[in-house]
ROTIKOL-600056 format. One record per residue: residue in three letters; x, y, z of N, C-alpha, C in turn. Coordinates in steps of 0.001 Angstrom, whole numbers, padded with zeros to 6 digits, always signed. Atoms other than C-alpha are relative to their C-alpha. Layout:
<sites>
AlaXYZXYZXYZ
...
</sites>
This chain:
<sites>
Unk+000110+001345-000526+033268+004896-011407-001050-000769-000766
Unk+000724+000753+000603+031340+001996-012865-000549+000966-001219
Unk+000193-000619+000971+031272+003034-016202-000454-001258-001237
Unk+000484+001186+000670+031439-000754-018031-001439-000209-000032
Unk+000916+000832+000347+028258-001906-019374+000007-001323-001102
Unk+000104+000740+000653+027322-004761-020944-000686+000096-001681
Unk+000609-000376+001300+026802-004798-025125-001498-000602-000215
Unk+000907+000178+000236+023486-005452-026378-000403-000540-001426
Unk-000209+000061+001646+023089-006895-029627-001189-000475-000728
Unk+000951+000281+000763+019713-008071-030226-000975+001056-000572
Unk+000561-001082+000777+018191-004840-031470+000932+000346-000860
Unk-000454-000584+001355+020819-004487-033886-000038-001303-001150
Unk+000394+001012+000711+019636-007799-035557-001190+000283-000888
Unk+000804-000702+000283+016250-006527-035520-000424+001593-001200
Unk-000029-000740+000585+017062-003272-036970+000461-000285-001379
Unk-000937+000289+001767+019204-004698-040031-001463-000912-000819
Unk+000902+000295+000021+016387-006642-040336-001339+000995-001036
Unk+000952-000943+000894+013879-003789-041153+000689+000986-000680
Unk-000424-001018+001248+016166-001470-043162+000051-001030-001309
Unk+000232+000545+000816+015597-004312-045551-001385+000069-000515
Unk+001549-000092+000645+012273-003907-045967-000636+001085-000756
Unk+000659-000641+000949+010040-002331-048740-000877+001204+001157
Unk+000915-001497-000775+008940+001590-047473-001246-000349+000295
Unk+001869-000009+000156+005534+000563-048885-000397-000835+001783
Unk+000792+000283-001032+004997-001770-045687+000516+000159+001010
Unk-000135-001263-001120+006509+000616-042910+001419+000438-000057
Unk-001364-001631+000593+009096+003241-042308+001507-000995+000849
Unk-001066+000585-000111+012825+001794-041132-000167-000050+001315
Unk+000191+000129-001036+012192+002492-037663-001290+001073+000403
Unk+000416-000710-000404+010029+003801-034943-000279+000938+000598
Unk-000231-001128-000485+011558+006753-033801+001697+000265-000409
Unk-001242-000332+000168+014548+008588-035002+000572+001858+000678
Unk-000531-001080-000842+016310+011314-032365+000920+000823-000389
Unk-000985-000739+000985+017955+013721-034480+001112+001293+000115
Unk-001340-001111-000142+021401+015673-034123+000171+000744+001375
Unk+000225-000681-001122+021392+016114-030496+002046-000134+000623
Unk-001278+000324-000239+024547+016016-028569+000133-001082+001095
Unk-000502+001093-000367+025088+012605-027362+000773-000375+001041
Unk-001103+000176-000734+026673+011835-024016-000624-001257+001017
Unk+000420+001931-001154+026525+007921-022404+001620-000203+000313
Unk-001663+000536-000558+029588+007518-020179-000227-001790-000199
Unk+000132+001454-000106+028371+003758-020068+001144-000189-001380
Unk-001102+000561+001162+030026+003828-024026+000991+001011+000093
Unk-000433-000764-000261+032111+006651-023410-000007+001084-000588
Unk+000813-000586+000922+030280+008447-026194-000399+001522+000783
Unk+000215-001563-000380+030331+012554-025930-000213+000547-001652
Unk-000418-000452+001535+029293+013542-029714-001308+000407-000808
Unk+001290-000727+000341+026654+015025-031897-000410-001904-001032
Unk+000215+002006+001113+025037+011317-033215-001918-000012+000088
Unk+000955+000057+000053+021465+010618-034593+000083-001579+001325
Unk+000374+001442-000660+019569+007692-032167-001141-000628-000819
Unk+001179+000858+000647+017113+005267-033841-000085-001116+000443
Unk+001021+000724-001263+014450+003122-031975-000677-000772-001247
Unk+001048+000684+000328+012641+000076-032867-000124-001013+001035
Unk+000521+001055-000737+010734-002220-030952+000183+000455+001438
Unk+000381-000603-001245+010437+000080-028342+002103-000253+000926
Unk-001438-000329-000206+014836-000114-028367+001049+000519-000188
Unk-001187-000759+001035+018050+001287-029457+000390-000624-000812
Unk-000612+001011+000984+018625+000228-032705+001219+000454-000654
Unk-001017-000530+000510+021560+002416-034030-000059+001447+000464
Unk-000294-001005-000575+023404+005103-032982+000992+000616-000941
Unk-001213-000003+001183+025338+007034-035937-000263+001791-000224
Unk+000259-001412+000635+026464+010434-037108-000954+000754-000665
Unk+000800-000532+001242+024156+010605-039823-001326-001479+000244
Unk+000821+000681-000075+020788+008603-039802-001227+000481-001019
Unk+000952-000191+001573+018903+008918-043429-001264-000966-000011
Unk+001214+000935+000185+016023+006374-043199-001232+000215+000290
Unk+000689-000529-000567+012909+006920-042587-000589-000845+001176
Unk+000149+000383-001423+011068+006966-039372-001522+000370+000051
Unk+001432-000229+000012+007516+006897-038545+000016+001592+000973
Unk-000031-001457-000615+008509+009921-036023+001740+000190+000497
Unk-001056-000821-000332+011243+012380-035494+000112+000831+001181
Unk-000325-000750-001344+012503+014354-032481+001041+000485-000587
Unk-000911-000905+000683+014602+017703-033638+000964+000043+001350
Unk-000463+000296-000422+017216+017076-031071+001709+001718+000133
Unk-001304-000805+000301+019972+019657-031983-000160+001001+000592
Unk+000318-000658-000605+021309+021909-030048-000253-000458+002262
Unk+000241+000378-001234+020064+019765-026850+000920-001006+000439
Unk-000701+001324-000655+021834+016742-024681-001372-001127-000163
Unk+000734+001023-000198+020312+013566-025281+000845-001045+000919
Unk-000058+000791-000678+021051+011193-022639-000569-001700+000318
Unk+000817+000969-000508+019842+007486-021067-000972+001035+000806
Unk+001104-000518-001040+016761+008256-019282+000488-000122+001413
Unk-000951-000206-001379+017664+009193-015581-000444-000449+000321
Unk+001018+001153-001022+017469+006882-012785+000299+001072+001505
Unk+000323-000002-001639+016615+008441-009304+000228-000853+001005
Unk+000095+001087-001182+017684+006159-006391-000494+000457+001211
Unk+000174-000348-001663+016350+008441-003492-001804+000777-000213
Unk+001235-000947-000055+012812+009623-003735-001318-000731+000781
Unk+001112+001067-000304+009419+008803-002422-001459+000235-001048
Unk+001485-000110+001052+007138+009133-005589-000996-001135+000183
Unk+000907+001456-000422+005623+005512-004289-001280+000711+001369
Unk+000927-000560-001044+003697+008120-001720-001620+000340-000604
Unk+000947-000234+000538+001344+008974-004136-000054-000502-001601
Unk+000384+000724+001637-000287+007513-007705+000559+001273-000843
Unk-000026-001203+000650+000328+011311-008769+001897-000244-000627
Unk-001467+000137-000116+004225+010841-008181+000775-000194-001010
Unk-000491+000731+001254+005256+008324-011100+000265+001301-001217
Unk+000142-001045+001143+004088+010640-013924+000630+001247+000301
Unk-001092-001363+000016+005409+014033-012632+001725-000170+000047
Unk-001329+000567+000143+009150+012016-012488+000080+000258-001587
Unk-000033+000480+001405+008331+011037-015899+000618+001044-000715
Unk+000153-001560+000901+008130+014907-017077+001288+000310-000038
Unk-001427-000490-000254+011435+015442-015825+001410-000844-000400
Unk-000831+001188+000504+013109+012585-017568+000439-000836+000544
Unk-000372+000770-000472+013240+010338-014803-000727-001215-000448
Unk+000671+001071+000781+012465+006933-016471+000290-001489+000982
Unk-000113+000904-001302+013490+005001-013263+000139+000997+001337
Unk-000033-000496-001174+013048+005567-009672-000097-000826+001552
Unk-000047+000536-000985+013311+004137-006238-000547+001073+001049
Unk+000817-000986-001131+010619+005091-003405+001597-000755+001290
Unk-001047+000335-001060+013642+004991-000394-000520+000440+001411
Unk+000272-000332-001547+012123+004043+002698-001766+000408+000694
Unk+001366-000433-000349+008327+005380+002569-000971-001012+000752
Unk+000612+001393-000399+006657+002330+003597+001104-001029+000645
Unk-000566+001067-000772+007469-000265+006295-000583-001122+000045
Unk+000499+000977+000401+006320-003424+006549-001505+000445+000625
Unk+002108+000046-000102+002551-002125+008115-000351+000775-001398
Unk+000222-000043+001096+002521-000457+004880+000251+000418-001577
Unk-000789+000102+000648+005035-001246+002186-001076-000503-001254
Unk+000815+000466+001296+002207-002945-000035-000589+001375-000570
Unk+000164-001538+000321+001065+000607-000584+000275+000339-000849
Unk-000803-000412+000526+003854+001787-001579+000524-001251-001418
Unk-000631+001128+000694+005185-001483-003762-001508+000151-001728
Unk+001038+000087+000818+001052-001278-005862+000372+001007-000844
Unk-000254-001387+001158+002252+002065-006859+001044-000297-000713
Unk-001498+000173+000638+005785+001114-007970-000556-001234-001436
Unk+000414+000762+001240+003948-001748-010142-000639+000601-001227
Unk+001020-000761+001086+001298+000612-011693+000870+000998-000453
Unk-000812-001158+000690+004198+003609-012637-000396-000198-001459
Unk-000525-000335+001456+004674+004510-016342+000779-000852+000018
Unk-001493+000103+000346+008343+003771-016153+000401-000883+001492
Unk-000274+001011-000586+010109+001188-013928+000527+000828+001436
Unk-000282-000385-001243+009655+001796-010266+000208-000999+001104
Unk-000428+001419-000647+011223-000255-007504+000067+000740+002307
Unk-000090-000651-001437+011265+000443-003292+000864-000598+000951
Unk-000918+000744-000922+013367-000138-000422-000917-000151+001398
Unk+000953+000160-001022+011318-001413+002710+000907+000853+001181
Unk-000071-000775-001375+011858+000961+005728-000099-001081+001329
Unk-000645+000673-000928+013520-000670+008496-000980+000014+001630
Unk+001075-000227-000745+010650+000945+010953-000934-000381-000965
Unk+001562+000496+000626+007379-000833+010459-000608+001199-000373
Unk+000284-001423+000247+005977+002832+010408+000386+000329-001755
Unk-000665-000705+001099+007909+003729+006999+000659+001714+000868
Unk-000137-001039-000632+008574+007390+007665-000856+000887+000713
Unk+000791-000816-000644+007306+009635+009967+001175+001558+000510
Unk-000795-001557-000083+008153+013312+009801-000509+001078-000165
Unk-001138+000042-000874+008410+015216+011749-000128-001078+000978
Unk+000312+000303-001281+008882+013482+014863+001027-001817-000320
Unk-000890+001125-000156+011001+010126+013543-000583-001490+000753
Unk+000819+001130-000169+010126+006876+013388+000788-001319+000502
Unk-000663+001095-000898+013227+004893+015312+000126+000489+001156
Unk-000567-000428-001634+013209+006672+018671-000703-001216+000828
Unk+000673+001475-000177+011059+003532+019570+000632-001269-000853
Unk-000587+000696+000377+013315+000942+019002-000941-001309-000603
Unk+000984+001013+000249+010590-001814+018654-000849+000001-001092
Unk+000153-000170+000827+009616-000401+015504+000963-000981-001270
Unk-000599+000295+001270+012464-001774+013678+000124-001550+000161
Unk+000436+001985-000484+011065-005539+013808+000676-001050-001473
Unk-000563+000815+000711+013494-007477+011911-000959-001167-000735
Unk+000806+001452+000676+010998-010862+011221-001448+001133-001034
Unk+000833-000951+001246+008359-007565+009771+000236+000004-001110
Unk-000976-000680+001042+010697-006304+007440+000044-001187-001072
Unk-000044+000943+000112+011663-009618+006428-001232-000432-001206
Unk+001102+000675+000181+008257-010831+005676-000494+000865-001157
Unk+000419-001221+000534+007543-007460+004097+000548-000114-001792
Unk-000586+000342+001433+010051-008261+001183-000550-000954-000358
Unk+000133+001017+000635+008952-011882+000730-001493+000273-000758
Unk+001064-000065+001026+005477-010538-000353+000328+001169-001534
Unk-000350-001488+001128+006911-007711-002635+001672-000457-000567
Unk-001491+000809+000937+010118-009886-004286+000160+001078-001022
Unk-000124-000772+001482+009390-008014-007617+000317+001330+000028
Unk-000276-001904+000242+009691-004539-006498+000746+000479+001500
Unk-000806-000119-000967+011482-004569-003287+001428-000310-000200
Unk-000839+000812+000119+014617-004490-003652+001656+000694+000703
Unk-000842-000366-000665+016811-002977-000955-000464+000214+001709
Unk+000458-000755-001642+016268-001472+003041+000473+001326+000329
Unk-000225-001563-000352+016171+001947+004230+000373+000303+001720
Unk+000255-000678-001501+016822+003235+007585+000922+001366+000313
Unk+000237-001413-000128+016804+006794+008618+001320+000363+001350
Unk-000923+000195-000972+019767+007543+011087+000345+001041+000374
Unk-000424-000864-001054+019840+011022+011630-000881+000196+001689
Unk+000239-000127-001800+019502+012047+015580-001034+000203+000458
Unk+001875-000024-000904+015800+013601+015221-000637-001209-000302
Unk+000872+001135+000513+014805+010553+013500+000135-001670+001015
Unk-000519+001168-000909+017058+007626+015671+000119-000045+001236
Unk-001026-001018-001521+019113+009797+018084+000702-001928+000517
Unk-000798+001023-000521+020975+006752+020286+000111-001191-000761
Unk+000410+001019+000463+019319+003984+018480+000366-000367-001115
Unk-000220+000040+001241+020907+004426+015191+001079-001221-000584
Unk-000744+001039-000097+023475+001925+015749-000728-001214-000403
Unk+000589+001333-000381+021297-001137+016507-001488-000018-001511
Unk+000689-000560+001009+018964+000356+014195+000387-000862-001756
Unk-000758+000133+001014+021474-000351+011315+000452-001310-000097
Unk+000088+001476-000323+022429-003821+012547-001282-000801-000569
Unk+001149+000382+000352+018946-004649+012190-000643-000045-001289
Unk+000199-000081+001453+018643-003364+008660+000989-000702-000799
Unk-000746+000311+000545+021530-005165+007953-000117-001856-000104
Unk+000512+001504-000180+020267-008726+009358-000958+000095-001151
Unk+001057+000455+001168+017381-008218+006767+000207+000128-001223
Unk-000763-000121+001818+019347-007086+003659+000856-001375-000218
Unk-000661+001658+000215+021352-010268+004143-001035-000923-000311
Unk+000551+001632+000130+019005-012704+004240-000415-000023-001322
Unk+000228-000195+001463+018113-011372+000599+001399+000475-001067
Unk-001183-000385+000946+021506-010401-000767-000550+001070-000575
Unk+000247-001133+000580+020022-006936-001019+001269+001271+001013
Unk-000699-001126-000743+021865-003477-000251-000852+000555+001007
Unk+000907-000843-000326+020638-001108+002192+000734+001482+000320
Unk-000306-001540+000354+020888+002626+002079-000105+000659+001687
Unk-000034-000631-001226+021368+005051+005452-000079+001161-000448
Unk+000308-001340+000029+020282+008320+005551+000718+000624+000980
Unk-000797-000190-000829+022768+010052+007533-000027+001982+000405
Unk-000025-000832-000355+023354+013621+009151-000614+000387+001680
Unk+000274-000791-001074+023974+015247+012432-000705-001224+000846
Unk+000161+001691-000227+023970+011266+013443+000571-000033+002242
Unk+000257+000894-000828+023574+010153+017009+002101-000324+000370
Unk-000941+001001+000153+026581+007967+016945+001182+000980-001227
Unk-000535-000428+000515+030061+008801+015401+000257-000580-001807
Unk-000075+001083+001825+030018+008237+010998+000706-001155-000022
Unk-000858+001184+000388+033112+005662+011281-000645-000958+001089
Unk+000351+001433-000711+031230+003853+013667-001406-000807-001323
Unk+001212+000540+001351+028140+003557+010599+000932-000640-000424
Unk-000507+000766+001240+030357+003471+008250+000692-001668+000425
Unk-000615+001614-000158+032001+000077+009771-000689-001114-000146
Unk+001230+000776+000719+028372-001373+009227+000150-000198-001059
Unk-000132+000316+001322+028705-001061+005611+000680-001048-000572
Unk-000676+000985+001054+029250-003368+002968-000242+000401-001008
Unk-000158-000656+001355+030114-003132-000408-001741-000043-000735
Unk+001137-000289+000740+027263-002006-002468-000919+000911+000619
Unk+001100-000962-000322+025513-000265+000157+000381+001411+000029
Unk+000190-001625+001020+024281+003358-000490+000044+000939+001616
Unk+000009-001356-001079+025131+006983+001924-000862+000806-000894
Unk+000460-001098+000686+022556+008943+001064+000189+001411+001140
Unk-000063-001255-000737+022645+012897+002162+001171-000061+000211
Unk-001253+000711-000512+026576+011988+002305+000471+001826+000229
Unk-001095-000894-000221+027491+015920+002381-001252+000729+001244
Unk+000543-000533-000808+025038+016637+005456+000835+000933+000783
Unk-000910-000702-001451+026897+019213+007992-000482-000066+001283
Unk+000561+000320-001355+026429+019495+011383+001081-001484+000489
Unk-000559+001271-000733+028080+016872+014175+000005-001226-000487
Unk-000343+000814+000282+028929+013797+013109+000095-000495-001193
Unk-000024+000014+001689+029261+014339+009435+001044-000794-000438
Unk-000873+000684+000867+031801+013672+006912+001463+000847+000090
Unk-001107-001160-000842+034110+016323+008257+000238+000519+001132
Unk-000476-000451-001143+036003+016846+011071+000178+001507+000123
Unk+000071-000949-000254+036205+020286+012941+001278+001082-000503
Unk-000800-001280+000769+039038+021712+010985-000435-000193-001732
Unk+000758+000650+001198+036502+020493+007830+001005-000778-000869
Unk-000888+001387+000825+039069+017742+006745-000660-001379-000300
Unk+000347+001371+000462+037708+014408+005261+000263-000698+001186
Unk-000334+000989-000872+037350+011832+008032+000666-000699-000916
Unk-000593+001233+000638+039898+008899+006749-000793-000959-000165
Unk+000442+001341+000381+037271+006429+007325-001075+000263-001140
Unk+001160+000443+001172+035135+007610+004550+000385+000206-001100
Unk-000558+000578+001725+037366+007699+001248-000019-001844+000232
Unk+000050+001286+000154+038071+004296+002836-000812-000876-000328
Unk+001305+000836+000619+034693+003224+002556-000408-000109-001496
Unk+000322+000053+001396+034199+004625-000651+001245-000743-000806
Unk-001451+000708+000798+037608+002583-002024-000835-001483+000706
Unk+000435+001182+000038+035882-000492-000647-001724-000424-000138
Unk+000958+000033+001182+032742+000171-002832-001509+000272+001031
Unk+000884-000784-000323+030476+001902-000399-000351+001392-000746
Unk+000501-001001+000887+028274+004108-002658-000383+001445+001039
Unk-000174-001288-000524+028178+008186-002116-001280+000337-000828
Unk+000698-000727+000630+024838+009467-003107-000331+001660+000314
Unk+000394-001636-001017+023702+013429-002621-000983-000380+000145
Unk+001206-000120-000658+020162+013174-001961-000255+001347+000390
Unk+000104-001638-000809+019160+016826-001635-000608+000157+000625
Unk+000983-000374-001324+016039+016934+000075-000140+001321-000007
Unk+000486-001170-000238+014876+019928+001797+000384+000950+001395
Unk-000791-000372-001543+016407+020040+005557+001004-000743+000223
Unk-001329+000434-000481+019631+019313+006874+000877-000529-000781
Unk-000603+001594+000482+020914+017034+004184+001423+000851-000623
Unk-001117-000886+000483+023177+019899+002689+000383+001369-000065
Unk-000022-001676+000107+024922+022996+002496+001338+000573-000867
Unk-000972-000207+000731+027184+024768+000232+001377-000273+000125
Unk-001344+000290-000447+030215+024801+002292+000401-000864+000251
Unk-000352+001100-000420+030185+021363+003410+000129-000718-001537
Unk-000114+000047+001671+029619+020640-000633+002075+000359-000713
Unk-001459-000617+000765+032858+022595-001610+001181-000638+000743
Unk-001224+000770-000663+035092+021515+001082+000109-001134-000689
Unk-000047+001888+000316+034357+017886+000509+000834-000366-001909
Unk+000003+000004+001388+034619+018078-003134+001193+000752-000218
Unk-001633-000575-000256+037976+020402-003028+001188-001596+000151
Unk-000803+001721-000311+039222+016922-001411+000059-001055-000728
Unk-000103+001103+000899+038231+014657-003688-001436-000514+000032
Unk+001240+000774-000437+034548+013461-002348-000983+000589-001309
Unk+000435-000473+000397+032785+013957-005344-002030-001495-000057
Unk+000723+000815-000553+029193+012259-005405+000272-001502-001088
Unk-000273+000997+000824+028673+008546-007198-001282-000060-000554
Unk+001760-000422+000479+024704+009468-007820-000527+001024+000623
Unk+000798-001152-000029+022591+012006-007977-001361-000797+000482
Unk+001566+000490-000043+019205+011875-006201-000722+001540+000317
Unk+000490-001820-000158+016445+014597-005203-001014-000382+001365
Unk+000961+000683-001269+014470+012722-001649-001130+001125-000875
Unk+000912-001463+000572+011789+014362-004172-001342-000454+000347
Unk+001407+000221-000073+007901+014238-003668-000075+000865-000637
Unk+000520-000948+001406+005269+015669-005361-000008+001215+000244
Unk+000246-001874-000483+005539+019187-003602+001378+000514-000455
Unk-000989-000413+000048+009179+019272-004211+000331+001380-001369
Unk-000034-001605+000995+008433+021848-007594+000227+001194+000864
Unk+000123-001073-000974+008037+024288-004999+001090+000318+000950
Unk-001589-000290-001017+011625+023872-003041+001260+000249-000768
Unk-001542-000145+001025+014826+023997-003894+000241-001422-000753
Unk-000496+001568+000709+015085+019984-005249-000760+001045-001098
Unk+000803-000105+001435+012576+021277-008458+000069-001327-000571
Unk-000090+001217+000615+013807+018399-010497+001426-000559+000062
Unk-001204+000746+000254+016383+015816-011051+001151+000845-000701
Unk-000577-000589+000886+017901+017608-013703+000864+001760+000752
Unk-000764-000851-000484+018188+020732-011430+001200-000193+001163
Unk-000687+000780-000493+019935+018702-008808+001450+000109-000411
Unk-001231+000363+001023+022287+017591-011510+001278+001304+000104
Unk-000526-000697+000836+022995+020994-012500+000883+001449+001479
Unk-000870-000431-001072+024412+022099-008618+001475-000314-000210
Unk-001688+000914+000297+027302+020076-009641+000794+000880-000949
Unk-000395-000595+000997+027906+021991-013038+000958+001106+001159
Unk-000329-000850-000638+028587+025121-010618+001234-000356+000758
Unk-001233+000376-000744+031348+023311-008295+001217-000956-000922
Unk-000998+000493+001098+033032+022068-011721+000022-001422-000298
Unk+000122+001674+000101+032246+018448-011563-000431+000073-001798
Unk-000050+000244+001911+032806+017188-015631-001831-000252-000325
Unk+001047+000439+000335+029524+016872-017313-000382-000938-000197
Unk+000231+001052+000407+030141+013564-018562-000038-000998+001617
Unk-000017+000480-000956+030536+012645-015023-001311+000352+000925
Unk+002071-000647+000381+026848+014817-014252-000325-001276-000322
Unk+000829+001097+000821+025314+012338-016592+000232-001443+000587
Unk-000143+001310-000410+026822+009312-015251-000336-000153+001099
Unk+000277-000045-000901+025974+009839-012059-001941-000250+000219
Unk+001662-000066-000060+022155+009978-013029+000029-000991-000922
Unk+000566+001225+000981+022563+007010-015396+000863-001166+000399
Unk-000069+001079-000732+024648+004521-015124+000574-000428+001053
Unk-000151+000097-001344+026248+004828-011863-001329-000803+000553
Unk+001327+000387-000694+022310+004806-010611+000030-001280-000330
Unk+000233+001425-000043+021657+001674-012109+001157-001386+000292
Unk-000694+000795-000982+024538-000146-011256+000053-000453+001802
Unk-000074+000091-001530+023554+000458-007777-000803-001009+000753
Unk+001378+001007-000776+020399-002068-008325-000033-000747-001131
Unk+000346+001004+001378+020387-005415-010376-001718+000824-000863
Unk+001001-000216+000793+016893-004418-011169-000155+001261-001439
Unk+000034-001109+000753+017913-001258-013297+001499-000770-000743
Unk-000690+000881+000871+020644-003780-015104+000327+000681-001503
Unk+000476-000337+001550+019591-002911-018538+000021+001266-000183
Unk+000564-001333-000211+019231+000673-017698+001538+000675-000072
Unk-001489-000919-000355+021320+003758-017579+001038+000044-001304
Unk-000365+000261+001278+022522+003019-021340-000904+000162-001016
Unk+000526-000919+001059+022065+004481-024867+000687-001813-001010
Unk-000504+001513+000807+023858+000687-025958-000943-000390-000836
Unk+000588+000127+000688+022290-000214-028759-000645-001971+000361
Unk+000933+001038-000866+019731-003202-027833-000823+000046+001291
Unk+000683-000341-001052+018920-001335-024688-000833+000040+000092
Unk+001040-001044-000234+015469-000067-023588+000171+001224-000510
Unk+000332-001206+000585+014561+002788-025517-000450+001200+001060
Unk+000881-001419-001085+014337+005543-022286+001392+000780+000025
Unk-000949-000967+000484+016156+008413-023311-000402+001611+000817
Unk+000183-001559-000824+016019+011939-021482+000676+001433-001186
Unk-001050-001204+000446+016991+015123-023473-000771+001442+000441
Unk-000179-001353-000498+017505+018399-022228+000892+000753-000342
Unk-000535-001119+000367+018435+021693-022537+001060+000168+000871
Unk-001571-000887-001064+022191+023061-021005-000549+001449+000056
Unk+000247-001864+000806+020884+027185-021155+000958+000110+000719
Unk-000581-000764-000646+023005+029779-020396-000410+001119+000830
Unk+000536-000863-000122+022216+032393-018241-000014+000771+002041
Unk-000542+000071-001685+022193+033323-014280-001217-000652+000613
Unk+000979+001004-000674+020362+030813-012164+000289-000439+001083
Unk+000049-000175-001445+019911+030682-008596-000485-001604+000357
Unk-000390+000801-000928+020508+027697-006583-000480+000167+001732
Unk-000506+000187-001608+019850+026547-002761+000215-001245+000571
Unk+000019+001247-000539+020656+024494-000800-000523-000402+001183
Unk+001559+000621-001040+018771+022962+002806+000002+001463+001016
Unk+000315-000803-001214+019453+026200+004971-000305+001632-001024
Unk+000414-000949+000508+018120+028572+002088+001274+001225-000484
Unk-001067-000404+000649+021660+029813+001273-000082+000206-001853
Unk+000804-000049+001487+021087+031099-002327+002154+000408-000946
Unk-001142-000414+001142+024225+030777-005346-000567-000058-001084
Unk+000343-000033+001957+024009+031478-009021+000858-000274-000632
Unk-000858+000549+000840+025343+029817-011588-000246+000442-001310
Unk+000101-000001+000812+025485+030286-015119-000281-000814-001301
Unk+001115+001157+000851+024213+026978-016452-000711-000562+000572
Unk+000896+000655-000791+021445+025294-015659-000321-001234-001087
Unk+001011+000915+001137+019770+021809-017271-001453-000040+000236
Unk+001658+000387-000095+016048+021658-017756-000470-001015-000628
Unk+000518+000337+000708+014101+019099-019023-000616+000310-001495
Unk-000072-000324+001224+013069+018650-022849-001137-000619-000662
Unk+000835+001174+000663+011636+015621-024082-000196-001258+000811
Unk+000337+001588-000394+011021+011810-022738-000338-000597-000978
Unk+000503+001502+000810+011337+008729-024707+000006-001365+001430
Unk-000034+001540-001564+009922+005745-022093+000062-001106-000956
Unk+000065+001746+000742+010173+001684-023935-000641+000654-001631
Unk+000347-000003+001466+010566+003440-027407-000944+001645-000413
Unk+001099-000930+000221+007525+006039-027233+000677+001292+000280
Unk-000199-002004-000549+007859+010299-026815-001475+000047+000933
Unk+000854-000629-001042+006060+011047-023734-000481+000833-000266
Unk+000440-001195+000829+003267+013774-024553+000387+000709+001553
Unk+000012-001164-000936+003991+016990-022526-001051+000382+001081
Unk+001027-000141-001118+001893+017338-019249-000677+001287+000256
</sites>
């Protein structure tokens, strides 16, 4: 799905530009990414191709790339990619956050939900100060999250004129609504809840995202909230009121949603949000996700999320195409938010934020939220980071 991007053409002006110029007063470009294997569903590009950067962009993308470069990256052998975008995390929790994304080749990210309007500026200071382009969705409870214990069972939390107000100081980096809708977090309230997040995404022509599982209320009654653009995160949760009925068949109303451009993210998280079997069924059927996320913080090294990339690489195991992997963490993600526009593409003129990683082979253990353990035989790890042009040094 959403695979079109838009061409880019002013870095290849630029670049023609300096392959005219005399060695003596600098090298052809400022970074050349060498013999990696190449895969941007945005161009539909799966192939072994040098990349070369100037001005902190993509300036050419070609089999062979002879010129010189003030620096090289030995590439071969690995996947070079767009830099991944995250739409579900809360790295806006801490200053630490940004940078450990970074490591893992996430070069965009969205805090989803951490901050409410008592304290979304928080969260929004951090998203300004990141490395790499960070953006938040205001939490529908003034609270942001609270967990354990849920932060809509008090309906009076979710103060529409807050929320509201909450975006108009944070325009630049706000740029969606969150609200939390499973049963320990809402329970009854999840309905009105969602209404409410939906009065305040309107008044901005923003999306807003639902966190769903083991929901209160029956899914096709959510899902009838939705409008196009907005995001299911945790979409293969199990448990009561999921995405599958009790002989695990696809409810009808949620291909429908997704055919009238309600987005399917996973969101792995750490409790409830998934489990193998509810994974395979779904995906047997057809439900495969439309983004990859990891609800990651900074402790998440230590769970089963690890990184984006390992996320990704659950999918490999249930056969989902690779090139469809990748798109899911590039430009799917950014299609999901004007602000990541530009993003999610290797298009030459783009932003220069590139991700490459390793495919290994080998046996590699998997879980998912109830500690259920599979092994697979590929895994992706992180490699390198290029952020606006530069190679990220190793942490």
């Amino acid at each position: 799905m959403m695979m079109n991007r838009r061409h880019f053409v002013g870095g290849t002006a630029t670049a023609a530009l300096l392959v005219g110029m005399p060695k003596a007063f600098a090298a052809t470009y400022d970074l050349v990414i060498k013999g990696g294997r190449v895969i941007d569903p945005s161009m539909g590009l799966d192939a072994t191709r040098d990349i070369a950067i100037s001005g902190g962009r993509i300036a050419a993308i070609e089999p062979s790339i002879a010129a010189d470069a003030t620096e090289t990256i030995d590439a071969r052998g690995k996947l070079v990619t767009a830099g991944l975008i995250d739409i579900h995390t809360h790295a806006g929790r801490s200053k630490d956050g940004p940078p450990m994304c970074l490591q893992d080749g996430v070069t965009g990210w969205v805090d989803a939900g951490s901050g409410g309007a008592d304290n979304i500026d928080d969260v929004a200071a951090i998203a300004r100060g990141a490395p790499q382009i960070g953006r938040c969705l205001v939490n529908i409870a003034r609270t942001g999250v609270i967990a354990p214990g849920g932060e809509l069972h008090d309906l009076n939390a979710a103060n529409v004129a807050m929320a509201k107000a909450a975006i108009e100081r944070n325009r630049d980096v706000v740029i969606g609504v969150k609200a939390r809708l499973s049963d320990n977090v809402a329970g009854a309230n999840d309905l009105e809840a969602l209404r409410r997040a939906q009065e305040v995404a309107t008044a901005f022509n923003l999306p807003v995202m639902i966190h769903i599982g083991q929901n209160y209320s029956p899914l096709r009654s959510l899902l009838a909230l939705l409008k196009r653009g907005d995001i299911i995160t945790h979409v293969y949760a199990p448990g009561k009121n999921g995405i599958l009925d009790d002989d695990k068949i696809l409810h009808p109303e949620v291909m429908a949603a997704h055919r009238r451009g309600v987005i399917f993210d996973f969101g792995n998280g750490v409790s409830d949000h998934f489990d193998w079997d509810t994974v395979e069924k779904a995906t047997k059927q057809g439900l495969w996700p439309d983004t990859f996320s990891t609800d990651w913080n900074t402790k998440s090294k230590t769970s089963g999320v690890v990184d984006l990339p390992n996320v990704m690489s659950k999918f490999i195991m249930f056969g989902m195409p690779l090139n469809q992997i990748i798109a899911a963490a590039t430009v799917n993600a950014a299609r999901c938010f004007p602000a990541f526009d530009d993003r999610g593409t290797l298009n030459v003129g783009a932003p220069a934020d590139v991700a490459i990683m390793e495919l290994r082979e080998g046996a590699f253990e998997f879980l998912d939220n109830y500690n259920n353990k599979r092994t697979a035989r590929q895994r992706l790890f992180p490699f390198e980071v290029v952020l606006n042009g530069k190679r990220v040094p190793k942490a």
